[in-house]
N, C-alpha and C positions, 0 to 999 in steps of 0.2 A: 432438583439438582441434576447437572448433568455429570456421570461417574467419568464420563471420557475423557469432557476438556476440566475437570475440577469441581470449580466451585459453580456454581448456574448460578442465575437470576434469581429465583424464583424461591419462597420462604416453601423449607418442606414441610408439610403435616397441617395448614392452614386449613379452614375450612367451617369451623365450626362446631367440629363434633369433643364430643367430654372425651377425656384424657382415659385409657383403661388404666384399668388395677394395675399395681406395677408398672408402667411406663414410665419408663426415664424421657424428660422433653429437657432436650439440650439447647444450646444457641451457641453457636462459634459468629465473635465479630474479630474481623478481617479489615485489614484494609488494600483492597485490588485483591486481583491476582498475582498477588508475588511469592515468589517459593518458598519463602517462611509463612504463606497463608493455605495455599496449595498443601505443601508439607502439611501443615497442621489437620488441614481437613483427610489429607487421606488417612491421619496414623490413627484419625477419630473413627473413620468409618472401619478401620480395620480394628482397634480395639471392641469400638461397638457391635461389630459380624460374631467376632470372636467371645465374649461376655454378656453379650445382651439381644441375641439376634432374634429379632423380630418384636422386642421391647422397648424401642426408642424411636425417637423421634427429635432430626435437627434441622434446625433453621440456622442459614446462615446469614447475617446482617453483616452488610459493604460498609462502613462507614464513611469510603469515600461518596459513595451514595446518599448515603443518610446520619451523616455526624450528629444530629439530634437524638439518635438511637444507643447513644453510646449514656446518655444521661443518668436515664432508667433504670441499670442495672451499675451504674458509678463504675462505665471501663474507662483506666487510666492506661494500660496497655493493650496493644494488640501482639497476636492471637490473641486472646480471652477466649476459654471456654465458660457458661451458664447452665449449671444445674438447675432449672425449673423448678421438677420433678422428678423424685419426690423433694417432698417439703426436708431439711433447712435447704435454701437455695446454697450452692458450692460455687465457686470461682476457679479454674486455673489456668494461668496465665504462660502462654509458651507455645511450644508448636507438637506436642502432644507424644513426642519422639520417647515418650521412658513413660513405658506402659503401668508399671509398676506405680510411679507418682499419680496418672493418671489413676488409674483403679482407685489407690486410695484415697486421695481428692475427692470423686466422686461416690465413694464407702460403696464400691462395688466388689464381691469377695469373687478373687480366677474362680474360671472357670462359670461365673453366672450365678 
């Protein structure tokens, strides 16, 4: 992903290798670059700096890209955020702006 213009191409954290202990694997699906997608991916990468730095890992799926991607995880809205990891999977839906929803959405306790 590229931090400068947004959101990138490119799915982060792919490759192959096992997931470590404690990693949260997120997935924000988007659809373009629009400021409620934009927004949403920066408030994620700053909650996740701040709560979980150096413990995460996000993919972002374009569904104007790829609308088949949208099945598999049942997103009826965008943003959607995808808790992975850890296990239960979590959803939240929005642009990520109320850090507070987020945390607890994804049963993350401030501070890390």
């Amino acid at each position: 992903m590229n931090r400068r213009t947004g959101i990138g191409k490119e799915k982060a954290g792919k490759g192959g290798r096992k997931p470590k202990e404690g990693m949260y694997e997120l997935r924000l699906y988007v659809a373009g670059q629009t400021v409620k997608s934009l927004n949403a991916f920066a408030n994620l990468i700053k909650i996740c700096e701040t709560h979980l730095a150096g413990k995460y890992r996000i993919e972002v799926i374009d569904l104007l890209k790829n609308p088949q991607l949208a099945a598999g995880d049942q997103i009826l809205a965008i943003p959607t955020l995808v808790r992975k990891l850890p296990k239960p999977i979590k959803k939240i839906i929005g642009d990520m702006s109320n850090t507070l929803r987020v945390l607890v959405g994804l049963d993350i306790r401030p501070g890390g």
